[in-house]
Structure formats: structure tokens, C-alpha cells
C-alpha positions as CSV (number, residue, x, y, z in Angstrom):
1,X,0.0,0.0,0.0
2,X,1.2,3.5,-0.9
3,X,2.6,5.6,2.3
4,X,0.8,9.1,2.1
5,X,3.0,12.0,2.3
6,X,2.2,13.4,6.1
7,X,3.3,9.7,6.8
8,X,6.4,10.0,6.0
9,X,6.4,13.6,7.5
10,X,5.3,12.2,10.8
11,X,7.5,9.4,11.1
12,X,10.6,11.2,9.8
13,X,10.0,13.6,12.5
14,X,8.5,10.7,15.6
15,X,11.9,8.8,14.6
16,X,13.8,12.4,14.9
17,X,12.7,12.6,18.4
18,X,14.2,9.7,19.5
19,X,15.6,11.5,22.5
20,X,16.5,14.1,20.1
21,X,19.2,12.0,18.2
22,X,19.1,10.2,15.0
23,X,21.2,7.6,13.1
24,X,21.4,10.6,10.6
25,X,23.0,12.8,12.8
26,X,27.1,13.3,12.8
27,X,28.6,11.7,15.9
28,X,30.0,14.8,17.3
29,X,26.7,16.6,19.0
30,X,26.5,20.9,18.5
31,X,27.3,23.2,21.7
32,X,25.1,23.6,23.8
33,X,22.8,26.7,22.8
34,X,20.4,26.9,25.6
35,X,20.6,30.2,27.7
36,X,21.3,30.7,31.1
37,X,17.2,31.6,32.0
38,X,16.8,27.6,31.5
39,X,17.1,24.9,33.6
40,X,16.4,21.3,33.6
41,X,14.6,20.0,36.5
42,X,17.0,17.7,38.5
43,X,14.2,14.9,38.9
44,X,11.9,13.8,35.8
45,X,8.2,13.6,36.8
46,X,6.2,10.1,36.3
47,X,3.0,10.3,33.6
48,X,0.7,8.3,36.0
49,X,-1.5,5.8,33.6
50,X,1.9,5.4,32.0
51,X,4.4,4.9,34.3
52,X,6.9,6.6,32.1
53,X,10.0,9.5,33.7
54,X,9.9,12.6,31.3
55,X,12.6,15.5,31.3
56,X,11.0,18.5,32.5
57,X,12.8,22.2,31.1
58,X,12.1,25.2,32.2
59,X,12.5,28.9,30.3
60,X,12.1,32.0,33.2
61,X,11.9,35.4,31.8
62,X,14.8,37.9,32.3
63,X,14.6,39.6,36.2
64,X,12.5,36.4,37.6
65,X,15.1,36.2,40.5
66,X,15.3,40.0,41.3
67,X,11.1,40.3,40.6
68,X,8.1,39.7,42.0
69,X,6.1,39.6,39.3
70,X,3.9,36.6,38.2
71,X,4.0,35.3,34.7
72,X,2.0,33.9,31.7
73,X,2.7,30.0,31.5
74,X,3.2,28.5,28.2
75,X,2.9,24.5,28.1
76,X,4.9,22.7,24.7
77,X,5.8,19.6,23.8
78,X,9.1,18.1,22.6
79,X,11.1,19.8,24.7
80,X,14.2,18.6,23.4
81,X,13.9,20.8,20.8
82,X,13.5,23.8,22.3
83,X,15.9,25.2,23.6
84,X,19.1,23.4,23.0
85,X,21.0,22.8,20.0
86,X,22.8,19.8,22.1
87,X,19.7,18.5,22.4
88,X,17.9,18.9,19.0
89,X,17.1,16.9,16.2
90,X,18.0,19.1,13.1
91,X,18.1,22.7,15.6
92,X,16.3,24.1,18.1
93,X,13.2,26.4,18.2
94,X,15.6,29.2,19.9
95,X,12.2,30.1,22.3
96,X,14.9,31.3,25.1
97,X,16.8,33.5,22.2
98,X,13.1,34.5,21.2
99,X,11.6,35.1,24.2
100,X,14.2,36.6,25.4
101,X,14.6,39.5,22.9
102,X,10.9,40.2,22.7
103,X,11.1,40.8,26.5
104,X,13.9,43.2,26.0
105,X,11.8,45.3,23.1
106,X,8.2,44.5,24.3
107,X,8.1,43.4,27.7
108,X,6.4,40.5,26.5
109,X,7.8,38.2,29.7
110,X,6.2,34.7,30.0
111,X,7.5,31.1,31.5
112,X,7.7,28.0,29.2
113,X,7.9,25.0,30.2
114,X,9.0,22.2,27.6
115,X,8.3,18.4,28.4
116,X,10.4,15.9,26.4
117,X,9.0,13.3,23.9
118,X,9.4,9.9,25.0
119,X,11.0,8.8,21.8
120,X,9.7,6.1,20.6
121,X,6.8,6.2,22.2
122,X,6.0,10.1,21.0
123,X,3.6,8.7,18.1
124,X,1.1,7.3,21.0
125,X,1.6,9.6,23.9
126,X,1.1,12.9,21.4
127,X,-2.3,11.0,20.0
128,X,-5.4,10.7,22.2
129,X,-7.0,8.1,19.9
130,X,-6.1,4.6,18.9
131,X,-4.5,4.5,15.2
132,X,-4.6,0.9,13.3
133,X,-0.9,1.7,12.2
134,X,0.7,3.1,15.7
135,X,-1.2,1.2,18.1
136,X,-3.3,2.7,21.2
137,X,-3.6,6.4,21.7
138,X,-2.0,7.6,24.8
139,X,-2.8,11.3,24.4
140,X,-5.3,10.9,27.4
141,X,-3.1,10.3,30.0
142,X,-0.5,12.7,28.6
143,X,-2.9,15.6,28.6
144,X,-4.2,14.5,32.3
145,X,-0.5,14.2,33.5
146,X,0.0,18.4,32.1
147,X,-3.4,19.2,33.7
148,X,-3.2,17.1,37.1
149,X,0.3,17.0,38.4
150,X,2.4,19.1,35.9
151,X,1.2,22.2,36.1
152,X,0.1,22.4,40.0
153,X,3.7,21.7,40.4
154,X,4.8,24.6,38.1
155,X,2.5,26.7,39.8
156,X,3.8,25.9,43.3
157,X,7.7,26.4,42.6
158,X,7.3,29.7,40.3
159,X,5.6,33.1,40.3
160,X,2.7,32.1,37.9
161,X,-0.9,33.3,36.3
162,X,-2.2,29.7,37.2
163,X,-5.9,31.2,35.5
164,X,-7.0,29.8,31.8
165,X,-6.7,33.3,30.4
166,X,-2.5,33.3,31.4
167,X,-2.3,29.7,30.7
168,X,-1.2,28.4,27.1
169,X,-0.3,24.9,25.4
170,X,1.8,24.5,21.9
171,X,3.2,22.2,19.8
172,X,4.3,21.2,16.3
173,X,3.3,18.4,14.4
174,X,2.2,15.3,17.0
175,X,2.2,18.1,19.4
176,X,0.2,20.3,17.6
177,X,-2.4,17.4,17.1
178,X,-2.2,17.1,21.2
179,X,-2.3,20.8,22.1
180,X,-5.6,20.7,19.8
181,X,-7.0,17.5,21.6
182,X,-6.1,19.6,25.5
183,X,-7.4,22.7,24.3
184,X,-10.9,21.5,23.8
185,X,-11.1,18.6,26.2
186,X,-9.9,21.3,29.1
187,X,-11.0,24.7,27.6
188,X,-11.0,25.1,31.8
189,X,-6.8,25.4,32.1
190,X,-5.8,26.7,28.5
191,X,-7.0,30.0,27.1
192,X,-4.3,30.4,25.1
193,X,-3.3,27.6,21.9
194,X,-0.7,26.9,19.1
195,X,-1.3,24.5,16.5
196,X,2.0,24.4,14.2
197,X,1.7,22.0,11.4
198,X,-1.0,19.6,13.0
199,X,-1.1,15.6,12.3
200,X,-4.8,15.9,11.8
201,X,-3.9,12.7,9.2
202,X,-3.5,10.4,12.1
203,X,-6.7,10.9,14.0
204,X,-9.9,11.5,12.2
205,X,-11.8,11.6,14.7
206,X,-10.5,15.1,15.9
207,X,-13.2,16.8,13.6
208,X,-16.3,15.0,15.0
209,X,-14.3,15.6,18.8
210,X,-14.6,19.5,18.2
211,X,-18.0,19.8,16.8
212,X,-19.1,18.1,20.1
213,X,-16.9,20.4,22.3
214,X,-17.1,24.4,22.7
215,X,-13.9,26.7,23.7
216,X,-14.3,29.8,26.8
217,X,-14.4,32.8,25.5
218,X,-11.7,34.7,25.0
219,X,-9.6,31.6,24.4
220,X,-7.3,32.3,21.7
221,X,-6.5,29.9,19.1
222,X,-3.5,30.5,16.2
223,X,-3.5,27.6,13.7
224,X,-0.3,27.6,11.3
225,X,1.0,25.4,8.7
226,X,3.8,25.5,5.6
227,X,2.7,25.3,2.1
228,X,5.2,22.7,1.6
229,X,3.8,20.2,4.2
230,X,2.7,17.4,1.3
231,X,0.3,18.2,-1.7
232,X,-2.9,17.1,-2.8
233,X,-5.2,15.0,-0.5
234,X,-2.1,14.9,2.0
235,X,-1.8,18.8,2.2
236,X,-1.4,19.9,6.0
237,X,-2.2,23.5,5.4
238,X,-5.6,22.3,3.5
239,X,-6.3,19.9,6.6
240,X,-5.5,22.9,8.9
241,X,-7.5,25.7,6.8
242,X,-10.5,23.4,7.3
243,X,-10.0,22.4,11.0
244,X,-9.9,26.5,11.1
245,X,-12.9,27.2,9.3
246,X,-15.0,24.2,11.3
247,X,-13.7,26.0,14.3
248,X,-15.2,28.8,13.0
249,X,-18.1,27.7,12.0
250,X,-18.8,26.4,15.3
251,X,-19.2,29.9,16.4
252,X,-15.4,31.1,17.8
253,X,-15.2,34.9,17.4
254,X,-12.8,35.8,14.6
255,X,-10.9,38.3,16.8
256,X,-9.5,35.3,18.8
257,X,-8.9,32.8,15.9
258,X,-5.9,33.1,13.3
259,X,-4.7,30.6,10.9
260,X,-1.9,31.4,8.8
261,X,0.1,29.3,6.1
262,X,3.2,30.6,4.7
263,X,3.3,29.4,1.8
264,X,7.1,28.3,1.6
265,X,7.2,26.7,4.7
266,X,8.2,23.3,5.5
267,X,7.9,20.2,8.1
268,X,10.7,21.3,10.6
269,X,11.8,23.2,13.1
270,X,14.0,26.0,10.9
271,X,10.4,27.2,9.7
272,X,8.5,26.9,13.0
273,X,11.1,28.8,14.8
274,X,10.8,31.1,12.7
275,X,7.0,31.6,13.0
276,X,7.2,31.2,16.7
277,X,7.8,35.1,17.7
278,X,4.6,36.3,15.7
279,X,2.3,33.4,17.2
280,X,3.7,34.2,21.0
281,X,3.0,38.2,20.4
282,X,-0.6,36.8,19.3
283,X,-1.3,34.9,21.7
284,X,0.1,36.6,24.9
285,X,0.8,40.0,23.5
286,X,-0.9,43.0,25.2
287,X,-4.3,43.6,22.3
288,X,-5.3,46.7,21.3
């Protein structure tokens, strides 16, 4: 049987996770990149339902230490990619670098915290529904494990907005399929979502999931995809133009709902890096 094109685009990228290091790769690993405003928890934290350690990182704006100011919380996924070129499969998303600039010349100042893939198992743990070629979905317990003991721990150790309206959730392909599926099954915690690139492909049922579910108001949504993400019946900015347009259909003011391709754009993290800074200033930036 033929394999469709955001297939291979998924798998290239679940086996690119693998820890963040590929056969691909050269032997000898990059500097590390990430900036001194990051930090790796010392302990991983257990997904209950899973039984599964996960790498928890951590990006504080500039002046948390000398402040006492309380932040915006931003929730992502593959958080090996982040931050760190060491780290990174194919480069990092340079959020520290980013954030850290738009602080400097807009005061935007939020925290991120970035929870590593589990490798091999990121194909089932980013999807909440069972797929005939992956296996069971494990995006259930994922979610739950942000919701219920992830982010009442962030909340306890830092200076956050714990509120919906100051709490966000991103992510790029499988994550951006699993930032969709938390959005709308907690519109409660997250008022503010990214959806890069979405792996709408892989779950069908995500459409039928969102016509039965309804976001707060006020939550803000920014979809984004790269023209170059397949062709045809397997174009990811067709399948995300459409989740868009159902979105808003289903009633979503149009003042809280973008979806943007760029029509050059392609399935890594060189081009969602560099859409990153504009879909942060969206989503958390001060409105007119």
C-alpha cells in the first residue's frame, strides 16, 4: 500500500525525536545553545497511567530572580527541541533567544515549560485516539499528566498566572495534534493555543471531537501550517484551513482565531522557529 506523504512527514519527525538524536546525525553533538534563564529540572516527573519518567525544562523570563512579578505559562511539547541545540534533532526552536529579545523590546515576559517526547513512544503519547498503524492512543493520559500533576507543580515552585486566560499549550506536528486534543477537552486550564503543522492525518476523529466540544471565551486559538507540508489529498495546510474554518463555524469569534500558512514553509523546526515570535506576540501580547 502507498505511504501518504504526512506519513512520511510524521515518522521522519516521531523517529527524529528519539531523544532528540538520530542515526542521521554526525557523531560529534552541537554546543550547547540553551541560555542561562533555562534549567532542567534535577528529577523527571512520572505520567501516571503510564508509568513513564519525562525531562521537564524550564525557560524563566529575564529579572525572575530580582522580581516579584507573576507570569503567563506557556505548556509545549518536545522539549528537546526547544531550547538546545545539544539537544535537537535538526536545531532548536531558539524560544529562550526568542523570548528573550521580545522581553527586552516588548516586555512581553512569559515562562515556558518544555516536556520531552518519550522517543519512541511520542507517536502514541502525542495522540489521544487509537490508530490501526501506531497502536493505542495515549494522548489521554499525557494531557491529564500536564493538567493534574504538571502544572500544579509549576504553579507551586514559580511566580505564575495559574488562570485559563494566562495559561497556554503549543506544539508542532504530534504536538500540535495534542495541544488541539487539550485545548478542547480542558477549555478550563488553557486559554491560550498553538497548533503548528497539525497531524490531523492520524486521528480522524479530531473533527467529530470539536464539533461536540465548545472553547471559553476569550480563548485564543492561532493555527499555522507551511505550504510545503505534502500536496494534494495529504496537504497539512488544506487539513488545517479546514479544522480553522469548522472552528469557526462552530461559532469562535474571529478576533480570537488566526490561521496562517506561509506558503514556503516546510515540516521542521527551521520554519516553525521562525513563526514562533509572531504566534507568541498573538497569543500573549498586550491587544489593542
Amino acid at each position: 500500500m502507498p505511504v501518504s506523504r504526512p506519513f512520511r512527514l510524521a515518522l521522519a519527525c516521531a523517529l527524529a525525536a528519539l531523544c532528540g538524536i538520530a542515526a542521521a546525525q554526525p557523531s560529534v553533538r552541537p554546543a550547547p545553545s540553551a541560555q542561562p534563564n533555562v534549567q532542567v529540572l534535577p528529577v523527571p516527573m512520572t505520567i501516571p497511567g503510564l508509568a513513564r519518567d519525562r525531562t521537564i525544562r524550564v525557560y524563566l523570563p529575564p529579572g525572575y530572580a530580582q522580581s516579584a512579578e507573576r507570569y503567563p505559562v506557556l505548556y509545549m511539547h518536545d522539549g528537546q527541541n526547544l531550547f538546545d541545540d545539544a539537544t535537537a534533532y535538526a536545531g532548536e526552536w531558539g524560544i529562550d533567544e526568542t523570548l528573550n529579545a521580545l522581553a527586552e523590546t516588548e516586555g512581553l515576559r512569559l515562562i515556558v515549560v518544555g516536556i520531552d517526547n518519550g522517543g519512541e513512544k511520542r507517536m502514541t503519547e502525542l495522540n489521544a485516539w487509537d490508530n490501526p498503524r501506531f497502536g493505542k492512543g495515549e494522548g489521554q493520559e499525557y494531557a491529564r499528566f500536564i493538567v493534574d500533576v504538571l502544572k500544579p507543580a509549576i504553579d507551586a515552585a514559580y511566580r505564575t498566572l495559574p488562570g485559563r486566560e494566562h495559561t497556554g499549550i503549543m506544539g508542532s506536528s504530534m504536538g500540535g495534534l495534542l495541544s488541539h486534543y487539550a485545548a478542547w477537552q480542558y477549555p478550563n486550564v488553557f486559554g491560550r493555543v498553538g497548533i503548528f503543522s497539525p497531524s490531523y492525518w492520524i486521528a480522524p476523529a479530531v473533527e467529530s471531537f470539536t464539533q461536540a466540544r465548545a472553547l471559553k471565551p476569550g480563548t485564543r486559538v492561532y493555527f499555522y501550517a507551511g505550504g510545503k507540508e505534502g500536496s494534494g489529498d495529504d496537504n497539512m495546510a488544506e487539513q488545517m484551513q479546514r479544522m480553522a474554518r469548522l472552528v469557526a463555524l462552530a461559532g469562535h469569534p474571529p478576533g480570537a482565531l488566526a490561521a496562517r500558512v506561509n506558503p514556503t514553509g516546510e515540516h521542521n523546526e527551521a520554519t516553525w522557529r521562525a513563526e514562533f515570535p509572531a504566534a507568541v506576540r498573538w497569543l500573549f501580547g498586550k491587544r489593542p
